[in-house]
C-alpha positions as CSV (number, residue, x, y, z in Angstrom):
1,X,-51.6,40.0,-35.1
2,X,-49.4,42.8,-34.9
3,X,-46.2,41.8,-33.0
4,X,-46.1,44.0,-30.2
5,X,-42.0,45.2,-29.9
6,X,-40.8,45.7,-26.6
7,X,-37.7,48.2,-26.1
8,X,-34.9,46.7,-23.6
9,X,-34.3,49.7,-21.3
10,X,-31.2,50.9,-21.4
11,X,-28.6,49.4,-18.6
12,X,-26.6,52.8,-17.3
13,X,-22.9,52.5,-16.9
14,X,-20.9,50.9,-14.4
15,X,-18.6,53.7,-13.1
16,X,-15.2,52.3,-11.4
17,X,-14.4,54.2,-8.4
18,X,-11.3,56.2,-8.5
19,X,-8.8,55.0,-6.7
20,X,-6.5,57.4,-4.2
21,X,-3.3,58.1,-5.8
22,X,0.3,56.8,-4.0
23,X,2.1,59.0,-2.6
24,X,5.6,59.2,-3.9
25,X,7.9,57.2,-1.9
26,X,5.4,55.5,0.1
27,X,6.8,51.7,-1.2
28,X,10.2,53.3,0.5
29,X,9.0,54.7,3.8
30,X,7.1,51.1,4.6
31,X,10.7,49.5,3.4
32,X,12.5,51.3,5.8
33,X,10.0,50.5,8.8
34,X,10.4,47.1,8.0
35,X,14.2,47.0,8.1
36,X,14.2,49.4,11.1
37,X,12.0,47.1,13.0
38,X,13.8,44.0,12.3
39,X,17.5,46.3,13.1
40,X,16.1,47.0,16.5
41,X,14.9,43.5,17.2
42,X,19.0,43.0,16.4
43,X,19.9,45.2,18.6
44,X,17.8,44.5,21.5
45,X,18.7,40.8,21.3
46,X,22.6,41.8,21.1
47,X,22.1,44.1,24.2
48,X,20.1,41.2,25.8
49,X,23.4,39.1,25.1
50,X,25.7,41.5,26.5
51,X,23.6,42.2,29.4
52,X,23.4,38.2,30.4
53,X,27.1,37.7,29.5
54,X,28.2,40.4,32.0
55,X,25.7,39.2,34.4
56,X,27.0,36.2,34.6
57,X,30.7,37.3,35.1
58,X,30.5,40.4,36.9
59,X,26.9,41.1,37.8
60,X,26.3,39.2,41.3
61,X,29.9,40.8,42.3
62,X,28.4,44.4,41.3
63,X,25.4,43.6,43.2
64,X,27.4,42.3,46.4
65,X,29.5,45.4,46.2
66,X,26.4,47.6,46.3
67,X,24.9,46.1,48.6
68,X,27.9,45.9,51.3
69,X,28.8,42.5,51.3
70,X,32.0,41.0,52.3
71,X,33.8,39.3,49.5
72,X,34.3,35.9,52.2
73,X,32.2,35.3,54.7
74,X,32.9,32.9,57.5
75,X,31.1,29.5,57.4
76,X,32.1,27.6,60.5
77,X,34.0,28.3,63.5
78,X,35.3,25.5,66.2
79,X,37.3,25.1,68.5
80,X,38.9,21.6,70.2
81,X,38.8,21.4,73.8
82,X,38.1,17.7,74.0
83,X,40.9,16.5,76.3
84,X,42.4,19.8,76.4
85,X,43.2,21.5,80.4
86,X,41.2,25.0,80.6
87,X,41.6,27.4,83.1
88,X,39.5,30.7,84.1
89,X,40.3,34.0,84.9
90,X,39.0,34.3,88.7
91,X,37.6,31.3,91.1
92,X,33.7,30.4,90.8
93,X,32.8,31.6,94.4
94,X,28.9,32.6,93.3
95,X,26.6,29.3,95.0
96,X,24.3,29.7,91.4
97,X,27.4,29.7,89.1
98,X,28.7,26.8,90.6
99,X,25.6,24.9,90.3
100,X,25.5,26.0,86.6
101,X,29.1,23.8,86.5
102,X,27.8,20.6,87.4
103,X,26.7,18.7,84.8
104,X,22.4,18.8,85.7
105,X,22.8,22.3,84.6
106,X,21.5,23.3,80.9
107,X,24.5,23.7,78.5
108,X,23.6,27.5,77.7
109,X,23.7,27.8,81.4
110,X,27.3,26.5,82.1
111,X,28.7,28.2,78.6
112,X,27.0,31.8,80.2
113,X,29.5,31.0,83.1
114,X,32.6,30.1,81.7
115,X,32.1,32.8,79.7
116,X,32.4,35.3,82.1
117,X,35.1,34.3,83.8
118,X,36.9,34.1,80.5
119,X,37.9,30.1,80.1
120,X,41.0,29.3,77.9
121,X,42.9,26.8,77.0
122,X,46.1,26.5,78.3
123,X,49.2,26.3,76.1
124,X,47.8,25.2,72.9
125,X,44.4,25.3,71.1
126,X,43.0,23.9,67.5
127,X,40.8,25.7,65.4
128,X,39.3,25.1,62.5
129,X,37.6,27.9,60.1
130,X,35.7,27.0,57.3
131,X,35.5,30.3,54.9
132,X,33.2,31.1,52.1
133,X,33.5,32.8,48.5
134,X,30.9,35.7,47.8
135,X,32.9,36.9,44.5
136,X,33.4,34.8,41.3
137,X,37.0,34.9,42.2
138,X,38.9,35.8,45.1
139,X,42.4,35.5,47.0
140,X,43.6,35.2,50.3
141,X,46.5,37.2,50.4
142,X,47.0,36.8,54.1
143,X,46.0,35.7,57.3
144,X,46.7,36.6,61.2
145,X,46.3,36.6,64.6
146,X,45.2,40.4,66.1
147,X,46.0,40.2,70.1
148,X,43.7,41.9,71.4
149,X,44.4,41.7,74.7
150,X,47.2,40.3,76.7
151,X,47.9,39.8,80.7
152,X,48.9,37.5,83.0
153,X,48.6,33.6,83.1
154,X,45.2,32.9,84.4
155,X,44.9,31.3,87.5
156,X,41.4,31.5,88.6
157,X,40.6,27.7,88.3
158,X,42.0,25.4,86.7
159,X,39.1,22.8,84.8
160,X,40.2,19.1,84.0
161,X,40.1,17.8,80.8
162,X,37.8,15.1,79.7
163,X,38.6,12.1,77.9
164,X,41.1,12.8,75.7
165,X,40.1,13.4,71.5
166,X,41.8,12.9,67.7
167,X,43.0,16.1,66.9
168,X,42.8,16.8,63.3
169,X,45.9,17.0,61.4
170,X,47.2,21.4,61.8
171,X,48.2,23.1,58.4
172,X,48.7,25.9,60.1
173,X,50.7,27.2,63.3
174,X,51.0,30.3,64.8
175,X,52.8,31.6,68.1
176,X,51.1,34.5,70.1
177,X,54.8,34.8,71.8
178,X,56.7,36.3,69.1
179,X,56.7,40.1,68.9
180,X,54.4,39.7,65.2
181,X,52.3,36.6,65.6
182,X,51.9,35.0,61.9
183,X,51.0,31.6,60.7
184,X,53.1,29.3,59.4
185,X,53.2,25.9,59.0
186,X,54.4,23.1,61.3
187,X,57.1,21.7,58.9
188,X,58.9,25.5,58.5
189,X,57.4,27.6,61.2
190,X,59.7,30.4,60.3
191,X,59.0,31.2,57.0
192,X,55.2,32.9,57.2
193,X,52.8,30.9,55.1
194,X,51.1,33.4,53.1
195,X,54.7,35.1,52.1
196,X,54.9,31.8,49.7
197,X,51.4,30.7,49.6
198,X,48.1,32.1,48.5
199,X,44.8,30.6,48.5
200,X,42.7,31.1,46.1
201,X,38.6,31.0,46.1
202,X,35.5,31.3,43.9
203,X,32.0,32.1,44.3
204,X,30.2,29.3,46.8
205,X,33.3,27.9,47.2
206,X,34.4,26.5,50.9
207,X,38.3,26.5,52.2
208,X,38.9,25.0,55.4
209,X,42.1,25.7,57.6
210,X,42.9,23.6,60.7
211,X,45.5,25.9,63.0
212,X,47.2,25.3,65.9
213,X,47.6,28.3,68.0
214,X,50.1,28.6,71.1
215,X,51.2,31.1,73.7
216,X,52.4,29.9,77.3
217,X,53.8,33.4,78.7
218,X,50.6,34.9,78.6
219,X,47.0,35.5,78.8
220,X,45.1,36.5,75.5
221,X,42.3,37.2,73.8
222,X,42.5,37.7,70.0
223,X,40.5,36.9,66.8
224,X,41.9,36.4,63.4
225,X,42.1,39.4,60.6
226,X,42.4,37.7,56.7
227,X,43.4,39.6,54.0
228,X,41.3,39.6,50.7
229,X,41.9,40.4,47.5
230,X,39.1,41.0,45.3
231,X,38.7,42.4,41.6
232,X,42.2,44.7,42.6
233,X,40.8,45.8,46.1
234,X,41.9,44.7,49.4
235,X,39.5,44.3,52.0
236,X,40.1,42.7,55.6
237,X,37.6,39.7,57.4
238,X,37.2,39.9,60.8
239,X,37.3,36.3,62.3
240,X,35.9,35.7,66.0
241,X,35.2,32.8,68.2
242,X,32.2,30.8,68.8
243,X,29.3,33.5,70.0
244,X,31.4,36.0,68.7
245,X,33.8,36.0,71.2
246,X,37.4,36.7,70.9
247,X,39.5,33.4,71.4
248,X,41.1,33.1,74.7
249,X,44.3,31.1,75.0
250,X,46.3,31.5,78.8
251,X,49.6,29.9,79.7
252,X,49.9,27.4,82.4
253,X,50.4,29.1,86.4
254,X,52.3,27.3,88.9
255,X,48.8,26.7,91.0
256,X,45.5,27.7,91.0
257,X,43.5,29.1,93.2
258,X,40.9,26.6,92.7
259,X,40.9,22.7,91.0
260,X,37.7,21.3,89.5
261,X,37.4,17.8,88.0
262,X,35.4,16.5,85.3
263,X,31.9,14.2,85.8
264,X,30.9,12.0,83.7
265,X,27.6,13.9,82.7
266,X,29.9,16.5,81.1
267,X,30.3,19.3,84.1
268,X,32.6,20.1,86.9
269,X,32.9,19.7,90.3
270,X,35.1,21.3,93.2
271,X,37.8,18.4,93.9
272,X,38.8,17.5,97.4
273,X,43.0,18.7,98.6
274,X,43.9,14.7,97.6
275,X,42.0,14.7,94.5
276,X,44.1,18.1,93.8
277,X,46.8,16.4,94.7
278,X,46.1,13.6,92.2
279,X,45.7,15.9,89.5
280,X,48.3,18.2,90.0
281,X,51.2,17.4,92.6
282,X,53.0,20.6,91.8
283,X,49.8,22.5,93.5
284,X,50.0,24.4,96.9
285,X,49.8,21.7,99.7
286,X,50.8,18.9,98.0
């Protein structure tokens, strides 16, 4: 039999595609993204650096500054009239106000009332401030009293004093008397403390000063004006009283127009001509 030859068709040509041609300096251009990239990952981390190590020294000051706050701020404000005589300015002749002395009254009650006829101590009085740093560093430069008002001796009514307290040791003194109040200490009371002395005070930091304040030829009312310095500027603190009062401080009068006594539930009460007597034997009468 005839062998039958089969012809293999022929397979056509694989083609390859063409591929695009680079263009010149393409290798470079992605080079130079790469290293641009990576340069501003540099520089944002540096700037993210500097930003957090100025933050940290000067950024809550810049922030205080903008926003008006005082480079100190006061903490705590007392005043010591345990055992201590007081005296007000006029008698308590109102029936309600004198019910508001005795001790069944509420406290806010009495306070509204000796308030308003402007209590003070008599001769001497202790405070203690306790001030407060809003600046990473700061220094008191000084520190006074500002009369505010002065008259005479108040003789209104003179309050007893209750059982007698520990005072807490002064470091400062000051004498509404002299012609330019200042404070000074109790071992040198003429050389003004803050002409030798400075205090210095950081951020959240807390300086207490225990002062002992006298005037006996007068009646006044005053608050305290402190001196800051604080990155090169100067800037003055107002200090007032409890309830933002201005202290009150009155020297002793011969008598008194009226005489109250202490209870032992914390008020006042009228005293009787021999309990005046008791109390004060230089009084009119006696």
């Amino acid at each position: 039999m005839a062998k039958v030859r089969q012809k293999k068709r022929a397979q056509p040509a694989r083609t390859k595609a063409p591929q695009a041609e680079q263009p010149a300096g393409s290798g470079r251009k992605a080079t130079w993204t790469w290293l641009a990239g990576i340069l501003s990952a540099v520089i944002i981390a540096a700037i993210g650096v500097v930003f957090t190590t100025w933050f940290n020294a000067r950024g809550p000051d810049t922030f205080d500054r903008i926003s008006g706050g005082p480079p100190i701020t006061v903490g705590y404000v007392a005043i010591e009239y345990e055992g201590q005589l007081t005296a007000l300015r006029e008698p308590v002749t109102d029936p309600d106000e004198r019910v508001a002395l005795r001790a069944n009254a509420a406290g806010a009650a009495r306070e509204a009332v000796l308030t308003s006829h402007h209590r003070a101590l008599i001769d001497t009085m202790n405070v203690t401030v306790t001030l407060v740093g809003n600046r990473s560093s700061l220094r008191i430069v000084d520190m006074k009293p500002r009369i505010l008002t002065r008259g005479p001796v108040s003789d209104g009514a003179l309050l007893g004093a209750s059982g007698a307290g520990e005072i807490d040791t002064i470091e400062l003194a000051a004498d509404l008397d002299r012609k330019a109040p200042r404070f000074t200490t109790d071992k040198d009371l003429k050389i003004p403390y803050f002409r030798k002395k400075q205090i210095d005070v950081k951020r959240d930091e807390r300086v207490t000063l225990s002062m002992t304040i006298s005037g006996k030829k007068a009646y006044y009312e005053f608050d305290l004006l402190v001196t800051v310095l604080a990155e090169a500027r100067t800037e003055q603190i107002v200090i007032n009283g409890p309830g933002k009062s201005p202290f009150r401080l009155t020297g002793a009068a011969k008598s008194y127009r009226s005489y109250y006594g202490d209870t032992s539930l914390g008020g006042w009460q009228p005293l009787s001509g021999e309990q005046v007597c008791e109390m004060e034997p230089t009084a009119r009468g006696c």
